[in-house]
C-alpha positions as YAML, in Angstrom:
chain: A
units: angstrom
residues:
- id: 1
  name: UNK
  ca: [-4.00, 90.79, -9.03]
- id: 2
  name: UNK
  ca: [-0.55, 91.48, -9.00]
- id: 3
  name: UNK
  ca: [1.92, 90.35, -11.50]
- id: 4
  name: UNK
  ca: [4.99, 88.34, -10.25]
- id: 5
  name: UNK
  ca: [6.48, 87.15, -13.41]
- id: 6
  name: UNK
  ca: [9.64, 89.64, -12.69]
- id: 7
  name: UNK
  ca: [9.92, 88.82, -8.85]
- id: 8
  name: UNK
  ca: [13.77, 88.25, -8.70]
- id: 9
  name: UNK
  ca: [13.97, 84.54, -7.33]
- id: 10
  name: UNK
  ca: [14.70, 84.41, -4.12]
- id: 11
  name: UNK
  ca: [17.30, 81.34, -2.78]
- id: 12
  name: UNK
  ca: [15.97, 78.08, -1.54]
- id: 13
  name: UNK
  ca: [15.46, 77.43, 1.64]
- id: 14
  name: UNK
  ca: [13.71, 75.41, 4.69]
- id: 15
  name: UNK
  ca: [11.03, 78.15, 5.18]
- id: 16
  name: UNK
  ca: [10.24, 77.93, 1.41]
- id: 17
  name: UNK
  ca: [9.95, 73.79, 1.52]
- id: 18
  name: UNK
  ca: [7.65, 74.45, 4.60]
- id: 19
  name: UNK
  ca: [5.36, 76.91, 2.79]
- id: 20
  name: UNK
  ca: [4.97, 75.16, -0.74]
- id: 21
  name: UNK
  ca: [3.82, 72.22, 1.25]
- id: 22
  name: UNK
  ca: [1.76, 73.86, 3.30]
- id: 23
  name: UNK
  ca: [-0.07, 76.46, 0.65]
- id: 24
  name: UNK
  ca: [-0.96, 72.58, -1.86]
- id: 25
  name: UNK
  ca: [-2.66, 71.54, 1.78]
- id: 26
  name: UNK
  ca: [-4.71, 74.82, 2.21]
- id: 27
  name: UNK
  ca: [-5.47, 75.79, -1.80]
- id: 28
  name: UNK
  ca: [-6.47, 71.51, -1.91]
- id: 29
  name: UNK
  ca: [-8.38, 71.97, 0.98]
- id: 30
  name: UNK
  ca: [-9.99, 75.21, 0.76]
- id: 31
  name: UNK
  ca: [-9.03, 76.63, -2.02]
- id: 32
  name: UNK
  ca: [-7.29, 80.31, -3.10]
- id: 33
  name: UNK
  ca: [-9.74, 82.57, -1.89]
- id: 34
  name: UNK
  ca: [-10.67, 80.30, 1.01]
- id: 35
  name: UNK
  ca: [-6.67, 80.20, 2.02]
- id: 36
  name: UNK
  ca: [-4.92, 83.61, 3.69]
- id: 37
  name: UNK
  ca: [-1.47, 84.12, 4.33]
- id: 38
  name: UNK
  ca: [-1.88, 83.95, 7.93]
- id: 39
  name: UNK
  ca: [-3.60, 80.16, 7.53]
- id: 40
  name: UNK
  ca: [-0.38, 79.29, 5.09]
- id: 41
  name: UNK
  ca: [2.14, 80.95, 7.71]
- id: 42
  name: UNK
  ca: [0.56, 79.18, 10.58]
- id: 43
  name: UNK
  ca: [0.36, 75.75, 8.87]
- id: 44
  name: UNK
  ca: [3.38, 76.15, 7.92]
- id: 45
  name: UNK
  ca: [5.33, 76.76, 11.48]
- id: 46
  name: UNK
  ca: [7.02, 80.18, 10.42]
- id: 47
  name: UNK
  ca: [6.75, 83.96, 10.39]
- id: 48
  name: UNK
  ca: [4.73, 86.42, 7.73]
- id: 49
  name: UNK
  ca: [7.95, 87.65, 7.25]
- id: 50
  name: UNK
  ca: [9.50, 84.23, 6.19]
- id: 51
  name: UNK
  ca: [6.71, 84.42, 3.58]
- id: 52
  name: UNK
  ca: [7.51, 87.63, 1.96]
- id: 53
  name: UNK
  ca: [11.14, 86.74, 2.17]
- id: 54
  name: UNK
  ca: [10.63, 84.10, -0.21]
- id: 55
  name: UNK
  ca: [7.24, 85.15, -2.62]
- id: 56
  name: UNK
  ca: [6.64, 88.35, -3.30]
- id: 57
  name: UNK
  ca: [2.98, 87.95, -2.61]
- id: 58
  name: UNK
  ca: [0.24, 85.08, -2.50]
- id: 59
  name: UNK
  ca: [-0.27, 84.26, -6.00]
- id: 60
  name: UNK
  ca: [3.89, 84.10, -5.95]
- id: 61
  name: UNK
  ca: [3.19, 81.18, -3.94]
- id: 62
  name: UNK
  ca: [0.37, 80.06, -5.32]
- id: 63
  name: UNK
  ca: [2.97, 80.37, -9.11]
- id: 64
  name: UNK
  ca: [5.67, 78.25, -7.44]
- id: 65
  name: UNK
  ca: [3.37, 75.73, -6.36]
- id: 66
  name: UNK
  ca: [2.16, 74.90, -9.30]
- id: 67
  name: UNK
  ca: [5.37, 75.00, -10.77]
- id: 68
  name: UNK
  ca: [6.65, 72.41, -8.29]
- id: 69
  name: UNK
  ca: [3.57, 70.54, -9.37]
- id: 70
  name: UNK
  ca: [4.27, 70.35, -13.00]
- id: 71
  name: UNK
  ca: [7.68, 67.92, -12.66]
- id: 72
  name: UNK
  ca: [5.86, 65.61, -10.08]
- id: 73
  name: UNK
  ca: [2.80, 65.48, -13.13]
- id: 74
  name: UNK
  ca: [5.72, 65.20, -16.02]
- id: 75
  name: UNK
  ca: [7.40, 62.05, -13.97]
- id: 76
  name: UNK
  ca: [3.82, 60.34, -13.73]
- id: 77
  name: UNK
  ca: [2.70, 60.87, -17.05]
- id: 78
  name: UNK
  ca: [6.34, 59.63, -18.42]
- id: 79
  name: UNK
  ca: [6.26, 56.58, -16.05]
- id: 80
  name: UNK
  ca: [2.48, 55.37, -16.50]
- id: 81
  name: UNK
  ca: [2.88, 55.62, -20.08]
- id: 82
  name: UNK
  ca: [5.91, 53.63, -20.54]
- id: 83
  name: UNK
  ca: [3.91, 50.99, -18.16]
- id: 84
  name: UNK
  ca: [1.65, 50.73, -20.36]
- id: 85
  name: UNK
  ca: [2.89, 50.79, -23.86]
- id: 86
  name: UNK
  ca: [4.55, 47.75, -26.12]
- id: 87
  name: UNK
  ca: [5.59, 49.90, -29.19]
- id: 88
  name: UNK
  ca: [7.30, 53.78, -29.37]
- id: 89
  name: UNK
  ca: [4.09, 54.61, -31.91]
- id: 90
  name: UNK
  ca: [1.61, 54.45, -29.44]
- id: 91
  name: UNK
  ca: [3.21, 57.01, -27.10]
- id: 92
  name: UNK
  ca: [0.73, 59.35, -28.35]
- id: 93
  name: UNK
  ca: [-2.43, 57.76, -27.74]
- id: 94
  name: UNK
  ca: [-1.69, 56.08, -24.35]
- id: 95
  name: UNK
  ca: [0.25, 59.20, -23.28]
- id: 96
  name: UNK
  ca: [-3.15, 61.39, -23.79]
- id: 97
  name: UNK
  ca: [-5.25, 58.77, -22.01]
- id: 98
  name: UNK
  ca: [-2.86, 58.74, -19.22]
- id: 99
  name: UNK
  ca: [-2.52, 63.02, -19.01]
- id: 100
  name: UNK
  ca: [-6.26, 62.83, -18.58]
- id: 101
  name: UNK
  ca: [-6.26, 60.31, -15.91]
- id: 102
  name: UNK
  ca: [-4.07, 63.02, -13.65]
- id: 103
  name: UNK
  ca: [-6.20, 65.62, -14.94]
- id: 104
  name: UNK
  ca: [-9.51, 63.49, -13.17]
- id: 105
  name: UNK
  ca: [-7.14, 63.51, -9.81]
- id: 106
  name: UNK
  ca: [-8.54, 65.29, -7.05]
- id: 107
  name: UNK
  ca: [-5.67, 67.42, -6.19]
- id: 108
  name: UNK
  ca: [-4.79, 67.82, -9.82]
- id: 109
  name: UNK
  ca: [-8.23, 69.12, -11.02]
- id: 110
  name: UNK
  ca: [-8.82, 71.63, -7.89]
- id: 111
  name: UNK
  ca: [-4.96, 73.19, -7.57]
- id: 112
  name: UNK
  ca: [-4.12, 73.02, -11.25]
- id: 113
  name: UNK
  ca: [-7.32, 72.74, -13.38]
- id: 114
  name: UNK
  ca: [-9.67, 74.86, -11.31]
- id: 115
  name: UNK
  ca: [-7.59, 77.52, -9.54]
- id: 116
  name: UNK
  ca: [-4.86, 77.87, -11.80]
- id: 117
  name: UNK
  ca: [-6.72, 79.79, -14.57]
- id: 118
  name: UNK
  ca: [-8.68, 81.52, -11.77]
- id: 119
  name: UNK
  ca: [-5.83, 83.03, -10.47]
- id: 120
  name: UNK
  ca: [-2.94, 83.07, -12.73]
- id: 121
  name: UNK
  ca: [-5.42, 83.84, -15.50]
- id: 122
  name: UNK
  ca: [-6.16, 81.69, -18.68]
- id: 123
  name: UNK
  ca: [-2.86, 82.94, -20.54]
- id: 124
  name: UNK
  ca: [-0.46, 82.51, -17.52]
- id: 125
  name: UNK
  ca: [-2.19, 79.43, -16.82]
- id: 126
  name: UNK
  ca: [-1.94, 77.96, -20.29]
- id: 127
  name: UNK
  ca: [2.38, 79.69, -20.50]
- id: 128
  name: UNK
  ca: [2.90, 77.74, -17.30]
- id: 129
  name: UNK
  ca: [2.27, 74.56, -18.34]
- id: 130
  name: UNK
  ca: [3.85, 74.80, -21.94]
- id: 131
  name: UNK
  ca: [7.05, 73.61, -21.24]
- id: 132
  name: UNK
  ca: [5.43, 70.31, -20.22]
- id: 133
  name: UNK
  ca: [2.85, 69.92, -22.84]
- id: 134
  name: UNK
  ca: [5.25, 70.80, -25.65]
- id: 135
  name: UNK
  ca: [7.90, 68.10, -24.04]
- id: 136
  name: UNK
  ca: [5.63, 64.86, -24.11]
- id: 137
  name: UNK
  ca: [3.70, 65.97, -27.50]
- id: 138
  name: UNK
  ca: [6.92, 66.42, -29.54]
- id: 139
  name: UNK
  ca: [8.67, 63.81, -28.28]
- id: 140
  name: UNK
  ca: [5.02, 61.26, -28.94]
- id: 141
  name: UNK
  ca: [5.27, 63.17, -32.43]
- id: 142
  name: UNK
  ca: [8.63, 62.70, -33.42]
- id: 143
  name: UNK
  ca: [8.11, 58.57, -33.25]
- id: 144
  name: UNK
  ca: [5.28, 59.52, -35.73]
- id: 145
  name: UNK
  ca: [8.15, 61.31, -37.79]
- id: 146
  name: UNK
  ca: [10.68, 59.25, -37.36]
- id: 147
  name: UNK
  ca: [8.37, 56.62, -39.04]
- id: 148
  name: UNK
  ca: [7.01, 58.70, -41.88]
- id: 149
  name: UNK
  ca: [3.73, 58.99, -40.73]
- id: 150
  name: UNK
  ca: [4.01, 62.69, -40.19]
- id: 151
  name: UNK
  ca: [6.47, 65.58, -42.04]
- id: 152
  name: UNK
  ca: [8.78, 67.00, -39.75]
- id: 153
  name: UNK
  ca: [7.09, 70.25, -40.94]
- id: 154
  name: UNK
  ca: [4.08, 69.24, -39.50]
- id: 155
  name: UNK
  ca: [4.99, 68.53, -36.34]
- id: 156
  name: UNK
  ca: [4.70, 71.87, -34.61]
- id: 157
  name: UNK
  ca: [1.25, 72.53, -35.36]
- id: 158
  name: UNK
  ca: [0.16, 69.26, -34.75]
- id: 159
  name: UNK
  ca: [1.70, 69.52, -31.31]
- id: 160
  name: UNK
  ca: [0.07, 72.97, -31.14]
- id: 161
  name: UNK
  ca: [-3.19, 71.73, -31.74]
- id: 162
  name: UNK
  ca: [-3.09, 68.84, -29.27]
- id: 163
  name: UNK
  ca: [-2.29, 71.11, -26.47]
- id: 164
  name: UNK
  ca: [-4.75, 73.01, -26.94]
- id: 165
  name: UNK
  ca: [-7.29, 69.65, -27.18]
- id: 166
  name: UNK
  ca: [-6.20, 68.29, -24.43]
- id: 167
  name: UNK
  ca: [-5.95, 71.65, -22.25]
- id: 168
  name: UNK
  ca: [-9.72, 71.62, -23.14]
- id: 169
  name: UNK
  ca: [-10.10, 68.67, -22.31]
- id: 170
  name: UNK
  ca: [-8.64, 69.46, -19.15]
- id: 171
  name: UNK
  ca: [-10.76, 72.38, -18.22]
- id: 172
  name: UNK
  ca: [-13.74, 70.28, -19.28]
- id: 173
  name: UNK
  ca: [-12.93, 67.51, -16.61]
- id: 174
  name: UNK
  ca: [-12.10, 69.88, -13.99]
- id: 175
  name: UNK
  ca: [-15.85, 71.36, -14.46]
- id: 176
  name: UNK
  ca: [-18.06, 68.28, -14.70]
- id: 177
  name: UNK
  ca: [-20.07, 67.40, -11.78]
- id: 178
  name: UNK
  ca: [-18.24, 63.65, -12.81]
- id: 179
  name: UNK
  ca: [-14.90, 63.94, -13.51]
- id: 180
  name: UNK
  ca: [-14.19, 60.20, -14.08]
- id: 181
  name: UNK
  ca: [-17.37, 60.30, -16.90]
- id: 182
  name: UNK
  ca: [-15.86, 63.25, -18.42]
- id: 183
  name: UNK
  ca: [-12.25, 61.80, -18.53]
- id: 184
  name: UNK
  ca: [-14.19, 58.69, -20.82]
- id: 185
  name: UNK
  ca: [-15.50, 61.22, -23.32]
- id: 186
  name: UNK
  ca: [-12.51, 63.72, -23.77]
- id: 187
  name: UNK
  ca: [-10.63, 60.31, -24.10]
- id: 188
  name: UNK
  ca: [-12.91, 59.02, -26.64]
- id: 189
  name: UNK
  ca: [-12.55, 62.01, -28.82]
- id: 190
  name: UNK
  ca: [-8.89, 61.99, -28.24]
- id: 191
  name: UNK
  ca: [-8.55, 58.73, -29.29]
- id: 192
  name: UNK
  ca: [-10.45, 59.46, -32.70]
- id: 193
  name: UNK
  ca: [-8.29, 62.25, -33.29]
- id: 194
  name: UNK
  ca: [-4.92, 60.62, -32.60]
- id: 195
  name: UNK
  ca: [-5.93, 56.91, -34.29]
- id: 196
  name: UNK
  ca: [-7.07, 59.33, -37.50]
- id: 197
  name: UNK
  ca: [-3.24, 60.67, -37.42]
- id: 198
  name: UNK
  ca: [-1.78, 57.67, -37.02]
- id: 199
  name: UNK
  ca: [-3.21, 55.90, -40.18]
- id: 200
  name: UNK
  ca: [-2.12, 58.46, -42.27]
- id: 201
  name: UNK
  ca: [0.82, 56.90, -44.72]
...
């Protein structure tokens, strides 16, 4: 497997639109070993060469993908939780409720939760998504702060420790013959977890 971390970005274009969109209908569909570059070219209306001019290789798309992905998740988990809360405290709890409800999503569980460790590998899988696990956990955490439920010192392993629940929690939906069943029970334990932090003061 190469490593593309250090591919030099290339500038963004048509062909490149054409390609992300068509590589999240082939890896949905038929997943990353299932998908070659000549199905992706072809469903994508453009030359081989197009391809290389804009990823260095296959898992380069497969990276950018996913990384167009993560926004599109961010913008749905913001948006469904403010639906559905009445007070800034219970960001936390409803926020991990809804992030597991995206997580049960078909195209969600197979392109992110299944093949993303597969082929980015658990460690690239788990730095890719960071940025957007760190984002909704310390702003959830910093309402539990702000209130004196939690030390500001505390807040950064807290956080830490969350991801890592709910990334678990994530890999546990994506492998359950029911997803939706398995979404109840990681939520269940979530929300013991979470209410047990939150009564703390």
């Amino acid at each position: 497997m190469s490593d593309t971390r250090h591919a030099p970005a290339k500038k963004p274009s048509k062909n490149r639109e054409k390609l992300l969109v068509a590589a999240r209908r082939l890896f949905a569909e038929r997943g990353y070993a299932g998908t070659g570059t000549e199905d992706i070219v072809r469903e994508a209306g453009v030359t081989r060469g197009a391809l290389y001019h804009q990823f260095a290789d296959k898992q380069g798309l497969f990276r950018a993908m996913l990384e167009k992905m993560l926004p599109e998740i961010g913008e749905r988990l913001f948006n469904e939780t403010m639906a559905r809360i009445k007070h800034d405290r219970e960001d936390l709890k409803v926020g991990c409720r809804v992030l597991l409800g995206i997580y049960a999503d078909p195209d969600v569980r197979r392109l992110f939760l299944i093949e993303g460790p597969a082929v980015l590998g658990l460690a690239g899988w788990k730095a890719l998504q960071a940025p957007l696990s760190t984002l909704f956990l310390h702003h959830a955490l910093q309402h539990l702060v702000d209130e004196g439920t939690l030390a500001a010192e505390e807040m950064e392993p807290v956080a830490e420790l969350l991801a890592g629940a709910l990334q678990q929690a994530g890999l546990g939906i994506a492998n359950a013959d029911d997803p939706q069943a398995a979404r109840e029970r990681y939520a269940a334990g979530l929300d013991l977890i979470v209410e047990g932090l939150m009564r703390r003061g």
